[in-house]
TORKOL-4160 file (C-alpha; in steps of 0.2 Angstrom, whole numbers, padded with zeros to 4 digits, m for minus):
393
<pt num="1" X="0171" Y="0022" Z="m0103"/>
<pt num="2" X="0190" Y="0026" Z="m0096"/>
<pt num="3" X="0184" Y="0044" Z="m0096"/>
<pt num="4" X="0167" Y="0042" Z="m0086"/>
<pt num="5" X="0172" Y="0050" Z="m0068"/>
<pt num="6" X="0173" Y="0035" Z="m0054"/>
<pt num="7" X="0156" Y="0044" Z="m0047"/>
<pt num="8" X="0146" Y="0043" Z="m0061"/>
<pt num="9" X="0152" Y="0024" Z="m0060"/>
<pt num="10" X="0145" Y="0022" Z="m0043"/>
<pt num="11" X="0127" Y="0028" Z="m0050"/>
<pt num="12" X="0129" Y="0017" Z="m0063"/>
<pt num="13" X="0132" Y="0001" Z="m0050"/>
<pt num="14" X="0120" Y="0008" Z="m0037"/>
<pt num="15" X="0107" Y="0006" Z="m0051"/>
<pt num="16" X="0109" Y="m0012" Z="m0053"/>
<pt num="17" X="0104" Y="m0015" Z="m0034"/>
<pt num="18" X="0105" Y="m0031" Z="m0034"/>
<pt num="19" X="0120" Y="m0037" Z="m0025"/>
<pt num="20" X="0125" Y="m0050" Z="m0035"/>
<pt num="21" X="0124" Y="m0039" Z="m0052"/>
<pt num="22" X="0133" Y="m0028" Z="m0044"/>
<pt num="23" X="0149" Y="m0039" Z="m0037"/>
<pt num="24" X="0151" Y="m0044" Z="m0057"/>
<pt num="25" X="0149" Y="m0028" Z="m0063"/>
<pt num="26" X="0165" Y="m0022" Z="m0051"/>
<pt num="27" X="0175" Y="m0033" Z="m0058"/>
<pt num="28" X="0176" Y="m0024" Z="m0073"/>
<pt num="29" X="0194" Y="m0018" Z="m0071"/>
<pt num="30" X="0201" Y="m0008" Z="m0056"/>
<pt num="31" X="0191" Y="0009" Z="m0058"/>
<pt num="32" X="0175" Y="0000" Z="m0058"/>
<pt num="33" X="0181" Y="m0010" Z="m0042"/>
<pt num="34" X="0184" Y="0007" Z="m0033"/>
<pt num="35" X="0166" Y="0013" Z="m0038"/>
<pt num="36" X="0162" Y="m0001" Z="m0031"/>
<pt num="37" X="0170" Y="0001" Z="m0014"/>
<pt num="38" X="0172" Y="0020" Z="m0011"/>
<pt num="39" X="0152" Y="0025" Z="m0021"/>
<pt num="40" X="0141" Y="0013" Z="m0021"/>
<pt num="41" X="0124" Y="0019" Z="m0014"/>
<pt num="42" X="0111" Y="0005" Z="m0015"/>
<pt num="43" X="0116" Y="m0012" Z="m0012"/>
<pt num="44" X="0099" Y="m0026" Z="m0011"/>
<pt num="45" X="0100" Y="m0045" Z="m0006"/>
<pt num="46" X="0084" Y="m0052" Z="m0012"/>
<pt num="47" X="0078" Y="m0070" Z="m0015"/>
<pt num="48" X="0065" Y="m0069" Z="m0026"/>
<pt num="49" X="0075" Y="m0058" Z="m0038"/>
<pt num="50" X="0091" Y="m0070" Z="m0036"/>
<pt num="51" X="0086" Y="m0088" Z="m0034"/>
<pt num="52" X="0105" Y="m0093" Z="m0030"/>
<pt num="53" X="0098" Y="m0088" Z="m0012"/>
<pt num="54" X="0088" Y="m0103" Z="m0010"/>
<pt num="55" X="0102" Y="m0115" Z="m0009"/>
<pt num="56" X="0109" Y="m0105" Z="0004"/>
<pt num="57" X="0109" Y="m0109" Z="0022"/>
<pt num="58" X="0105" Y="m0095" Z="0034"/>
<pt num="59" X="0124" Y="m0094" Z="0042"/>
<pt num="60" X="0130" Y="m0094" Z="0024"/>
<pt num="61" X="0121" Y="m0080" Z="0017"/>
<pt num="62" X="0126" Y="m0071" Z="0033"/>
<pt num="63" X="0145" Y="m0071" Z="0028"/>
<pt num="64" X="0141" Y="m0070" Z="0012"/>
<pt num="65" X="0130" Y="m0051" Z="0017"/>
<pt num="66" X="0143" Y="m0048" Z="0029"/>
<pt num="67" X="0160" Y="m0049" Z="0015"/>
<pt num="68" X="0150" Y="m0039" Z="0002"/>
<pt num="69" X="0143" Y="m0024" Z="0014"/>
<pt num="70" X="0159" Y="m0024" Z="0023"/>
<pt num="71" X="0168" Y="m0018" Z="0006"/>
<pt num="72" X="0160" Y="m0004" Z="0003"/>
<pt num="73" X="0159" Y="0013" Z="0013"/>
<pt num="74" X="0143" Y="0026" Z="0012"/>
<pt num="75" X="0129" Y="0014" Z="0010"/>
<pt num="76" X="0113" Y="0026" Z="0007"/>
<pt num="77" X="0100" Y="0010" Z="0005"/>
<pt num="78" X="0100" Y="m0009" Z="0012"/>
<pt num="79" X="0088" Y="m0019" Z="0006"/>
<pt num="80" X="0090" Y="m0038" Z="0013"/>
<pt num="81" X="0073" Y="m0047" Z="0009"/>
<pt num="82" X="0073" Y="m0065" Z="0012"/>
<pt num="83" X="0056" Y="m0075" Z="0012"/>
<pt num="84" X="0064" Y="m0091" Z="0012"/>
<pt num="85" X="0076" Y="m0088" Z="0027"/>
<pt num="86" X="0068" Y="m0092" Z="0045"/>
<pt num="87" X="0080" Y="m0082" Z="0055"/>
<pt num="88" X="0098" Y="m0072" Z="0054"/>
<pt num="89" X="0109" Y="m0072" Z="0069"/>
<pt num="90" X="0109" Y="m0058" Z="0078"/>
<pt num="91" X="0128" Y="m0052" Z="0079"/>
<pt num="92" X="0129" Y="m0052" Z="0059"/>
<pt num="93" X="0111" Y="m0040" Z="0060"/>
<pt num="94" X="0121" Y="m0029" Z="0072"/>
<pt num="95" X="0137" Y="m0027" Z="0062"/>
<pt num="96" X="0129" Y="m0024" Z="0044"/>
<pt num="97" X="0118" Y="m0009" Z="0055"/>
<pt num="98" X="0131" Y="m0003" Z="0066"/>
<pt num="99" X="0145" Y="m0002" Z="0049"/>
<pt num="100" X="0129" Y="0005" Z="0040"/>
<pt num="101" X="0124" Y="0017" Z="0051"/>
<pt num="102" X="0130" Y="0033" Z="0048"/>
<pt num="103" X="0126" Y="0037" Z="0032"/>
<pt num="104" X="0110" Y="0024" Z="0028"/>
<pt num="105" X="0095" Y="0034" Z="0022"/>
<pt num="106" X="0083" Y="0018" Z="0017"/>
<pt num="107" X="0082" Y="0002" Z="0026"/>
<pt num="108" X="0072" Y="m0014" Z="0021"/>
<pt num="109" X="0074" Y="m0029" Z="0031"/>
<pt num="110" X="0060" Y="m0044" Z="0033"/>
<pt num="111" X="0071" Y="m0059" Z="0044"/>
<pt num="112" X="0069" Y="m0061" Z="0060"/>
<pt num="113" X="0084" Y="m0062" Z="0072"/>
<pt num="114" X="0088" Y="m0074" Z="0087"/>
<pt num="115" X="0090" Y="m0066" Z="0100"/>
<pt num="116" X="0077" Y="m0052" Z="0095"/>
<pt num="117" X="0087" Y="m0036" Z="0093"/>
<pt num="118" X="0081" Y="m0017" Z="0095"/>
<pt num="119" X="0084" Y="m0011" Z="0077"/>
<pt num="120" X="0077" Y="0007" Z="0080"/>
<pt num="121" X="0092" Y="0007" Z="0092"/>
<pt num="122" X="0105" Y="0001" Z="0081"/>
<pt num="123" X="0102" Y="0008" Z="0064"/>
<pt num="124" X="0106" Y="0025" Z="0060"/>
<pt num="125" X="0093" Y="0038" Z="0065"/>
<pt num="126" X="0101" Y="0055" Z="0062"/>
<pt num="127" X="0099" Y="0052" Z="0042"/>
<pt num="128" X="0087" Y="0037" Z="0038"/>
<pt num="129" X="0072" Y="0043" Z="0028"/>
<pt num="130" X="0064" Y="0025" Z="0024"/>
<pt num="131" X="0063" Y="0010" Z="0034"/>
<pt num="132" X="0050" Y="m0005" Z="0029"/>
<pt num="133" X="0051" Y="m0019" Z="0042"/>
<pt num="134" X="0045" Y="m0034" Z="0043"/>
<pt num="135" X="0045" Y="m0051" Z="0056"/>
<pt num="136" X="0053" Y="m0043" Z="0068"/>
<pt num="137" X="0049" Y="m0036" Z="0086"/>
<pt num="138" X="0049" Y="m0019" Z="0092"/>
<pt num="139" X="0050" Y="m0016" Z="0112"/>
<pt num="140" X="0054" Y="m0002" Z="0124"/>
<pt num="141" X="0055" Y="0013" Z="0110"/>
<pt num="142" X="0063" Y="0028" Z="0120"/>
<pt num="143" X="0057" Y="0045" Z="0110"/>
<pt num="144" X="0070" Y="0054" Z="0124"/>
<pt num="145" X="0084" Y="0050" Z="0114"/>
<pt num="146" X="0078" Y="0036" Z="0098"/>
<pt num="147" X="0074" Y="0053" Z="0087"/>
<pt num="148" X="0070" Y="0051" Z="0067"/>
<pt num="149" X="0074" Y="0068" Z="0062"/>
<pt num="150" X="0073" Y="0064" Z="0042"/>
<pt num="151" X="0062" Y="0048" Z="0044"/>
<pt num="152" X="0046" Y="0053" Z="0030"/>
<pt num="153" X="0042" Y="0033" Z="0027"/>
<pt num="154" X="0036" Y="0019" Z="0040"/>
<pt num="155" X="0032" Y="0002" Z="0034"/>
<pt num="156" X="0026" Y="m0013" Z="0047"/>
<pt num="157" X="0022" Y="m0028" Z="0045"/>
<pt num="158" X="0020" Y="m0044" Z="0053"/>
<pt num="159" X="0028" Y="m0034" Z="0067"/>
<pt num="160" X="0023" Y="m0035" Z="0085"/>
<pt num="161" X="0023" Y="m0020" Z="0094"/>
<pt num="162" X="0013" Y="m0011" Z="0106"/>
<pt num="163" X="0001" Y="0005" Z="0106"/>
<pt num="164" X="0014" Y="0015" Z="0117"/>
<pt num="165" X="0027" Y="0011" Z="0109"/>
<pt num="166" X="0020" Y="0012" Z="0091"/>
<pt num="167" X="0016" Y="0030" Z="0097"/>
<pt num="168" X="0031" Y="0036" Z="0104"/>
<pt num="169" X="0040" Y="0030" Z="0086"/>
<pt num="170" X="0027" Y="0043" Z="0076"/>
<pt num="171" X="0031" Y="0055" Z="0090"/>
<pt num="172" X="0050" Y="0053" Z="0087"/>
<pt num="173" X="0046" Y="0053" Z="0068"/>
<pt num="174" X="0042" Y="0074" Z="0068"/>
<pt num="175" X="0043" Y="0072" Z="0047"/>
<pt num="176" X="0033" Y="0057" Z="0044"/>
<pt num="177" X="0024" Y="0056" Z="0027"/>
<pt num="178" X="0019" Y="0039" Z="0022"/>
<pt num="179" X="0013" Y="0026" Z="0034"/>
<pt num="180" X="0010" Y="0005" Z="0029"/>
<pt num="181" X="0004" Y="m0006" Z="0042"/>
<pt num="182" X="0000" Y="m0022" Z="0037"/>
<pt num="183" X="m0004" Y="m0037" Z="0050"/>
<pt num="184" X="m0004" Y="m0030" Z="0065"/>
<pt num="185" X="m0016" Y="m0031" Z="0082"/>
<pt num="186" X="m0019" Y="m0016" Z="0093"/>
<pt num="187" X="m0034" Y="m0014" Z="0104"/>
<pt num="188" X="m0031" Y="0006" Z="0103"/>
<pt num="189" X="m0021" Y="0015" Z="0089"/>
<pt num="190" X="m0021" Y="0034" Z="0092"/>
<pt num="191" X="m0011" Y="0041" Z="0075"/>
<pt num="192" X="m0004" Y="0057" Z="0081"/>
<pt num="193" X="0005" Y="0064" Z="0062"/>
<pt num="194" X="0006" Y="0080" Z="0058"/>
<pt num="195" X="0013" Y="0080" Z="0039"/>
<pt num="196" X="0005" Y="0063" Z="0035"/>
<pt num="197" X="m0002" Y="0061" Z="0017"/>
<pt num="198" X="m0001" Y="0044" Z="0014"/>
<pt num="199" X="m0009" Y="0030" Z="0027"/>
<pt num="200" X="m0013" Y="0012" Z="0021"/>
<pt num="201" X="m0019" Y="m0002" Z="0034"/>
<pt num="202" X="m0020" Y="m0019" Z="0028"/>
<pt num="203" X="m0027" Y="m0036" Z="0037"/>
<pt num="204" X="m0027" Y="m0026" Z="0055"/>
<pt num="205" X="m0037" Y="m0028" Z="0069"/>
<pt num="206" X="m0041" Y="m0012" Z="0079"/>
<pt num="207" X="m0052" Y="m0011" Z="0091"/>
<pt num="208" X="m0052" Y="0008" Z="0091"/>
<pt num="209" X="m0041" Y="0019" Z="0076"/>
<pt num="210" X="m0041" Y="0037" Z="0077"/>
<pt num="211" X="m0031" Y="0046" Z="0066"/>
<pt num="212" X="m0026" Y="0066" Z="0072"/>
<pt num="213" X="m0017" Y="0074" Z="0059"/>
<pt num="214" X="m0016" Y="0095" Z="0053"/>
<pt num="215" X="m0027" Y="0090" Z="0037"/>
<pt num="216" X="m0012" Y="0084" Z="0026"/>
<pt num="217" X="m0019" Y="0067" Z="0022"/>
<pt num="218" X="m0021" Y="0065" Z="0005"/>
<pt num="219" X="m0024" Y="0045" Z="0002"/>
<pt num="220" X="m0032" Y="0033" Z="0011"/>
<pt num="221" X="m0033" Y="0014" Z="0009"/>
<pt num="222" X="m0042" Y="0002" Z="0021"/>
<pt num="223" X="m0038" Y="m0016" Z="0015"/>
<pt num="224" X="m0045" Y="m0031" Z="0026"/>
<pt num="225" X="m0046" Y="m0021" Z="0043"/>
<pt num="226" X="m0056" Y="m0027" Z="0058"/>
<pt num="227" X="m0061" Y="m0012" Z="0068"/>
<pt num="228" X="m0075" Y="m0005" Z="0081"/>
<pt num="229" X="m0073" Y="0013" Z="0079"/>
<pt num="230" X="m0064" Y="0023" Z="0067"/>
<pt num="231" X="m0060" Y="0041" Z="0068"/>
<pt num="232" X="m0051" Y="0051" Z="0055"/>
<pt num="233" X="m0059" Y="0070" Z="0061"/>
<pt num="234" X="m0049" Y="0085" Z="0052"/>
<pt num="235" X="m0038" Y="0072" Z="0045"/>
<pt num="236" X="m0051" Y="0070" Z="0030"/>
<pt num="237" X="m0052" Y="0086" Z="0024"/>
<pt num="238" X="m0040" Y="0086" Z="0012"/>
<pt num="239" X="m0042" Y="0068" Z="0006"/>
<pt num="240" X="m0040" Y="0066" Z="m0016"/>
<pt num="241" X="m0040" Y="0045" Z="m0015"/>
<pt num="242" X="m0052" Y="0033" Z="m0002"/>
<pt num="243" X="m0049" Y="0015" Z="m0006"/>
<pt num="244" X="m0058" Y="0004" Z="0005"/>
<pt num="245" X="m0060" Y="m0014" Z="0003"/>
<pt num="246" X="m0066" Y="m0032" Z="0012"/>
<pt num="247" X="m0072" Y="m0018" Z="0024"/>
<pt num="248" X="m0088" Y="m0017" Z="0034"/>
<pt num="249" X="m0097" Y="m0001" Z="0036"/>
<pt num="250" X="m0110" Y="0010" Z="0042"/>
<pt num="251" X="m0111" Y="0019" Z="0028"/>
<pt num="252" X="m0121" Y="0036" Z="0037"/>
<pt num="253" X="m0105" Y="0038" Z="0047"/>
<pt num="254" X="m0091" Y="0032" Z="0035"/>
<pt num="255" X="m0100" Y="0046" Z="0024"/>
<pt num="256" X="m0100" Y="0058" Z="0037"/>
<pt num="257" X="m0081" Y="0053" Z="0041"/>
<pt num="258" X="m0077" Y="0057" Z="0023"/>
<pt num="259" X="m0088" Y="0072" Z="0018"/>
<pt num="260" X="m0077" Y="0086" Z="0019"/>
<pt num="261" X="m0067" Y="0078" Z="0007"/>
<pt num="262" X="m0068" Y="0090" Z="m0007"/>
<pt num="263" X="m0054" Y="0089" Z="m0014"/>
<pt num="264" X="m0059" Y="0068" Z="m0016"/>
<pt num="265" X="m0053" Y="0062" Z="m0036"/>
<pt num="266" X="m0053" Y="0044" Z="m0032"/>
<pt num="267" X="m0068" Y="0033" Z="m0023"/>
<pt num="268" X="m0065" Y="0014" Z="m0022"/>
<pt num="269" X="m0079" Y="0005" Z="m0011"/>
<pt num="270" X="m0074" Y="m0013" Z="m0015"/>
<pt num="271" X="m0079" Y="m0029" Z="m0006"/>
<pt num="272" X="m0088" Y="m0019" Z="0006"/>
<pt num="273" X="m0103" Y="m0025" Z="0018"/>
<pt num="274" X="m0113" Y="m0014" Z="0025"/>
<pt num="275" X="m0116" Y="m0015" Z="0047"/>
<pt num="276" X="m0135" Y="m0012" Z="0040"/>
<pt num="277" X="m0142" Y="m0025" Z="0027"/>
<pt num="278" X="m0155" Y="m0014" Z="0022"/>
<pt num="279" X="m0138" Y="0001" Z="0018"/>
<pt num="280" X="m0132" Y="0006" Z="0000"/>
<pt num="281" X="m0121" Y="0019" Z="m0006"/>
<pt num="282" X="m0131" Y="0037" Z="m0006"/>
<pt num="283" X="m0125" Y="0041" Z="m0023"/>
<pt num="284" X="m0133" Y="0056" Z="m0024"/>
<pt num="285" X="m0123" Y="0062" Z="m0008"/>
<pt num="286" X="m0107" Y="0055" Z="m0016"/>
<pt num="287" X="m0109" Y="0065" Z="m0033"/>
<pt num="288" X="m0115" Y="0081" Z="m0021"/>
<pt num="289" X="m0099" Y="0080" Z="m0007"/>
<pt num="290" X="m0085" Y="0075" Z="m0022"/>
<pt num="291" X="m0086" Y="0088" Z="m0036"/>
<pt num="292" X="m0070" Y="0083" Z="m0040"/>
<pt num="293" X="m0071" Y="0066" Z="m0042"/>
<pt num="294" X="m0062" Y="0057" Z="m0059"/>
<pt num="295" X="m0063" Y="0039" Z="m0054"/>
<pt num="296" X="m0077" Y="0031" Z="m0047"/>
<pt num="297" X="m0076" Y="0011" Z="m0042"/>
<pt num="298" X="m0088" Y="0001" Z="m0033"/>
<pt num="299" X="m0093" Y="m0015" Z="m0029"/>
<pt num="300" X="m0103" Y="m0023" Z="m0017"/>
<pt num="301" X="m0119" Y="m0036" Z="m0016"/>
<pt num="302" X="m0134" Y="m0027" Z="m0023"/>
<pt num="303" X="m0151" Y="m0032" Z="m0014"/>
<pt num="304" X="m0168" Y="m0035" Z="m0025"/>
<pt num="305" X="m0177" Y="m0020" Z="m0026"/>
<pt num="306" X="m0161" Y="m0010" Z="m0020"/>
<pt num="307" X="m0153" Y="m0003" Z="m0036"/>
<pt num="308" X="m0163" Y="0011" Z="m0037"/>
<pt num="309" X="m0161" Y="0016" Z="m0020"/>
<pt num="310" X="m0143" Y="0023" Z="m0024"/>
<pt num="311" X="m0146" Y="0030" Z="m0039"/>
<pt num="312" X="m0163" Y="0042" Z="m0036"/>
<pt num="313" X="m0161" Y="0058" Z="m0044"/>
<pt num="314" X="m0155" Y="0069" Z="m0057"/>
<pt num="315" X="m0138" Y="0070" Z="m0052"/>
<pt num="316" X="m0123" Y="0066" Z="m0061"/>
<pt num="317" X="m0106" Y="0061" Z="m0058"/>
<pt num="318" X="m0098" Y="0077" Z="m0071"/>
<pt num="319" X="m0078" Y="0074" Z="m0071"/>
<pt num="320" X="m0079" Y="0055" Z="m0069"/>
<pt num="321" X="m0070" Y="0049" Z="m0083"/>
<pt num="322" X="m0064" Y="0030" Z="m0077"/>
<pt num="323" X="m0081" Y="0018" Z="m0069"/>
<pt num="324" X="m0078" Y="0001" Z="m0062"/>
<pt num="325" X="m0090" Y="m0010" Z="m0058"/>
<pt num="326" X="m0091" Y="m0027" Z="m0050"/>
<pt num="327" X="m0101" Y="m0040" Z="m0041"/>
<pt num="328" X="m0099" Y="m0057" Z="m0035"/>
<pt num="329" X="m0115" Y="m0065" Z="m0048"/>
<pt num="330" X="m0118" Y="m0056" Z="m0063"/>
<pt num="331" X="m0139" Y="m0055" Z="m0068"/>
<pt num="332" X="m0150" Y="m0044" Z="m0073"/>
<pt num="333" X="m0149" Y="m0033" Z="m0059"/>
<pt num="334" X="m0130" Y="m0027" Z="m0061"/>
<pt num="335" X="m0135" Y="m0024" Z="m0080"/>
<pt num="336" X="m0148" Y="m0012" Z="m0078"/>
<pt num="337" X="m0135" Y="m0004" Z="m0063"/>
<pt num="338" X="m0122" Y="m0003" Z="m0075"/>
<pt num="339" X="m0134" Y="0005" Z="m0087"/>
<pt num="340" X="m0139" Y="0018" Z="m0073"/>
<pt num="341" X="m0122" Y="0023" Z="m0073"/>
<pt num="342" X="m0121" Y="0026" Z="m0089"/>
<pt num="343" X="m0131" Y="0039" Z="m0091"/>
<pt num="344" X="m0124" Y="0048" Z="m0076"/>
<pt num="345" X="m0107" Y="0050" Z="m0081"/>
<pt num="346" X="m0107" Y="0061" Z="m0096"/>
<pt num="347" X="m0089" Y="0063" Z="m0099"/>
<pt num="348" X="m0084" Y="0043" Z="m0096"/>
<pt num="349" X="m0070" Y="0038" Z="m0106"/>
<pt num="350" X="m0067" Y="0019" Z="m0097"/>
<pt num="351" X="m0080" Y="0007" Z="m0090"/>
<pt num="352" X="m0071" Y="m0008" Z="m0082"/>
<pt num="353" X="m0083" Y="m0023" Z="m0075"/>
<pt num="354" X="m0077" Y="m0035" Z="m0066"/>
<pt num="355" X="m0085" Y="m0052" Z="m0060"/>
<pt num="356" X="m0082" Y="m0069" Z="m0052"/>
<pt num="357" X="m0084" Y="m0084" Z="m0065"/>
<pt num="358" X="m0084" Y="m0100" Z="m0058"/>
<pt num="359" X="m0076" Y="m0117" Z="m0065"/>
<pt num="360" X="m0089" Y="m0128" Z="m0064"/>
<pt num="361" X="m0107" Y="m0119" Z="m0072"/>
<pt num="362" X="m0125" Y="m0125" Z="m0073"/>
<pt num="363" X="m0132" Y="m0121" Z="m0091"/>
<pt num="364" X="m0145" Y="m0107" Z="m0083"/>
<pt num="365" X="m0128" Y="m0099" Z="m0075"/>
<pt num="366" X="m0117" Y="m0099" Z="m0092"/>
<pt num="367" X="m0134" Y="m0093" Z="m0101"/>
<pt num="368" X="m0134" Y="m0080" Z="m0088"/>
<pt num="369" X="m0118" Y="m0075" Z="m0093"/>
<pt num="370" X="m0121" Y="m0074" Z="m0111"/>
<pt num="371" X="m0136" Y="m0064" Z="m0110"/>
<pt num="372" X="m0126" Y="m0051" Z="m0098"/>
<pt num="373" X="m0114" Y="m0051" Z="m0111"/>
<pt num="374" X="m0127" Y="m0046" Z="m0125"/>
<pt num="375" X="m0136" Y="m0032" Z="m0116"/>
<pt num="376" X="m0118" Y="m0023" Z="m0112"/>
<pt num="377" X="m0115" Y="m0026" Z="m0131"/>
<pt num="378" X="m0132" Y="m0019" Z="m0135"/>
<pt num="379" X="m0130" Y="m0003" Z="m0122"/>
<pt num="380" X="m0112" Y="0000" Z="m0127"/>
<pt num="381" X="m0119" Y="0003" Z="m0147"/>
<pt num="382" X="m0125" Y="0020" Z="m0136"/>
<pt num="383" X="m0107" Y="0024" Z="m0129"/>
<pt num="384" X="m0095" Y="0023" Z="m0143"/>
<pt num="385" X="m0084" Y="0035" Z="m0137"/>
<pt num="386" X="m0082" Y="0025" Z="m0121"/>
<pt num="387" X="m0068" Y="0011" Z="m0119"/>
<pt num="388" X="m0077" Y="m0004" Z="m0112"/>
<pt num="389" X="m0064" Y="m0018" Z="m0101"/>
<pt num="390" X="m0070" Y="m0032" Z="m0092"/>
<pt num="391" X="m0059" Y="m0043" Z="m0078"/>
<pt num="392" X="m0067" Y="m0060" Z="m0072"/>
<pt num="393" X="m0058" Y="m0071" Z="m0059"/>
C-alpha cells in the first residue's frame, strides 16, 4: 500500500462516500490523511446511510459539515441528504457552496435554509453537471448571467418555483439531458430542451405541459401527474421507453401523442383510467405503431364484455419477450386476457402477473383465487419455454 500513488488513494477514499467512512479511513497514516485533504472527490452526509445523524441536532451537524468539507480542497460531488433535519442555517449553506464552488461537478442537497437562499446563485455554475434539489425555493433566476454551461442533470422536488423562472433555468441549461420533477404545481409548463432524452414527472399538477424538444427524448415516465393538456409534438419521435402510471387518459390522443414513436421498446400503461369509460387500449394499433417493442406492461380495470375489444385481430406482438400483467380483482376475465396474450406473443420468454390480495377474504374470493391459479397452471403446460412470475401486494 506504501507504493500506491497519493491519487489513486484519493479514488479509493472518494469511493467510500460516505463522510464518516471516509474520516476513519484517512486516519490510516499520513499519506492517506493527505489523499484525504489534497484528492478527495466525493464526499456524502446522509442520514439514512449513517444513523449517528439522528442524534444530532441541526446546529451540530452544521459544524460538524462545515470542519469536514472545510479540509479538503477539489470537491467534485456533495451530497448532504438529511430527512430528519427540518432546517440548516443559512450562513453554514453559503460557506460549504461558496468553498465548493469552483470545482463542484454534482450537487445533492434536500434541507431547507432559514433565511431561504438562492442556491443557483451561490453554487458553482461554470462546472456543475448534476444537481438534484429538494425543499428548498427557487426565485428571481437570471439566465443573463446564472449560465449552466456543463449542467446535463436537473432534479426537483418539493421545490417551489415558478413557470418563468423554471424556464429561464432550462434555458440557461443549453446541455440539459435528464430532467426529474417530482411534487411540483404549475399552471403552464412550457419544456423548451433541445438534447433532453430522459424526462420523468412524478405527483405533479399541471394545468397545461408542453414539452418542445429537437426529437432527442428517449424515455418517458408519467407517475401520478394531474394535467389538462398534454403536448410532447416532435419530442416523441424518437421515444424507446413510455412508462405511464395512476394517469388518466384519453387514449385516441395519448395514442396519437405517441405514435411516431418507432423506435418505442418499452410500453408500461399501469394504474391508468381512461377519460372515456367505454375506452381500452387498441392493441392492434399498439402492435402496428411499435414494431420494435420488447416489453409490454399493462394494467388497468377490464370492463365486462370489454376484453375482446383490445385484442381483435390477427396481430401479433413479434419481438415482445417480457409481458406483465395486472389487475386490481383477479376472475375469470383477466384469465382468459392473459390467455389472449399468450398467444400473441410468439417469442415471450417472461410473463409476470401481478394482483391485489386482500387480508381479510370471503371463501368465494380465496376460491376465486385458487381457480385463477389452476387455469394459469393448466395454460402455462402450453408455454414451457416461458418463465411465469407472479407479484401480489
Amino acid at each position: 500500500m506504501e507504493y500506491l500513488p497519493v491519487e489513486v488513494i484519493g479514488n479509493i477514499l472518494s469511493r467510500l462516500e460516505e463522510a464518516r467512512d471516509v474520516v476513519i479511513a484517512s486516519t490510516t497514516c499520513r499519506k492517506w490523511r493527505e489523499a484525504w485533504q489534497n484528492h478527495l472527490r466525493t464526499l456524502s452526509f446522509n442520514s439514512s446511510v449513517c444513523p449517528i445523524f439522528h442524534d444530532l441536532t441541526a446546529s451540530r451537524l452544521e459544524i460538524l459539515i462545515t470542519q469536514t468539507i472545510l479540509q479538503t480542497t477539489g470537491l467534485q460531488c456533495l451530497s448532504i441528504i438529511m430527512d430528519d433535519v427540518d432546517e440548516f442555517s443559512a450562513a453554514p449553506v453559503i460557506a460549504w457552496l461558496m468553498y465548493t464552488r469552483e470545482t463542484l461537478r454534482q450537487l445533492h442537497y434536500n434541507v431547507r435554509t432559514t433565511p431561504n437562499i438562492n442556491i443557483l446563485e451561490k453554487c458553482g455554475r461554470q462546472k456543475l453537471e448534476v444537481l438534484v434539489l429538494s425543499h428548498n425555493s427557487i426565485t428571481g433566476v437570471e439566465h443573463s448571467y446564472q449560465k449552466f454551461p456543463c449542467l446535463k442533470s436537473l432534479s426537483l422536488s418539493n421545490v417551489t418555483i415558478s413557470a418563468l423562472d423554471l424556464s429561464l433555468l432550462l434555458t440557461a441549461s443549453p446541455k440539459i439531458e435528464d430532467i426529474y420533477v417530482e411534487a411540483v404545481s404549475l399552471d403552464k409548463f412550457i419544456l423548451e430542451a433541445d438534447s433532453l432524452e430522459k424526462l420523468h414527472l412524478k405527483d405533479c399538477t399541471l394545468e397545461v405541459f408542453e414539452l418542445v424538444s429537437k426529437g432527442t427524448l428517449r424515455f418517458l415516465k408519467i407517475d401520478d401527474v394531474s394535467v389538462i393538456q398534454i403536448e410532447i409534438g416532435e419530442g416523441a419521435e424518437n421515444l424507446e421507453v413510455v412508462d405511464v402510471s395512476n394517469f388518466t387518459i384519453m387514449w385516441p390522443k395519448f395514442h396519437h401523442m405517441i405514435s411516431r414513436s418507432s423506435k418505442l421498446k418499452k410500453l408500461r400503461l399501469w394504474g391508468v383510467v381512461f377519460d372515456d369509460e367505454d375506452e381500452v387500449v387498441d392493441l392492434e394499433t399498439v402492435s402496428a405503431c411499435f414494431p420494435l417493442l420488447k416489453h409490454l406492461s399493462l394494467c388497468y380495470d377490464l370492463k365486462d364484455g370489454a376484453v375482446h375489444c383490445g385484442l381483435q385481430g390477427s396481430f401479433q406482438f413479434e419481438n415482445v419477450v417480457v409481458l406483465e400483467l395486472g389487475w386490481t380483482v383477479i376472475n375469470d376475465l383477466f384469465s382468459h386476457w392473459v390467455s389472449e396474450f399468450l398467444e400473441r406473443c410468439p417469442n415471450l420468454r417472461k410473463l409476470v402477473i401481478y394482483g391485489v390480495v386482500s387480508e381479510a377474504k370471503t371463501h368465494e374470493e380465496c376460491q376465486m383465487l385458487a381457480n385463477f391459479t389452476s387455469s394459469i397452471v393448466r395454460l402455462m403446460r402450453k408455454y414451457l419455454h416461458v418463465e411465469i412470475q407472479f407479484e401480489y401486494e
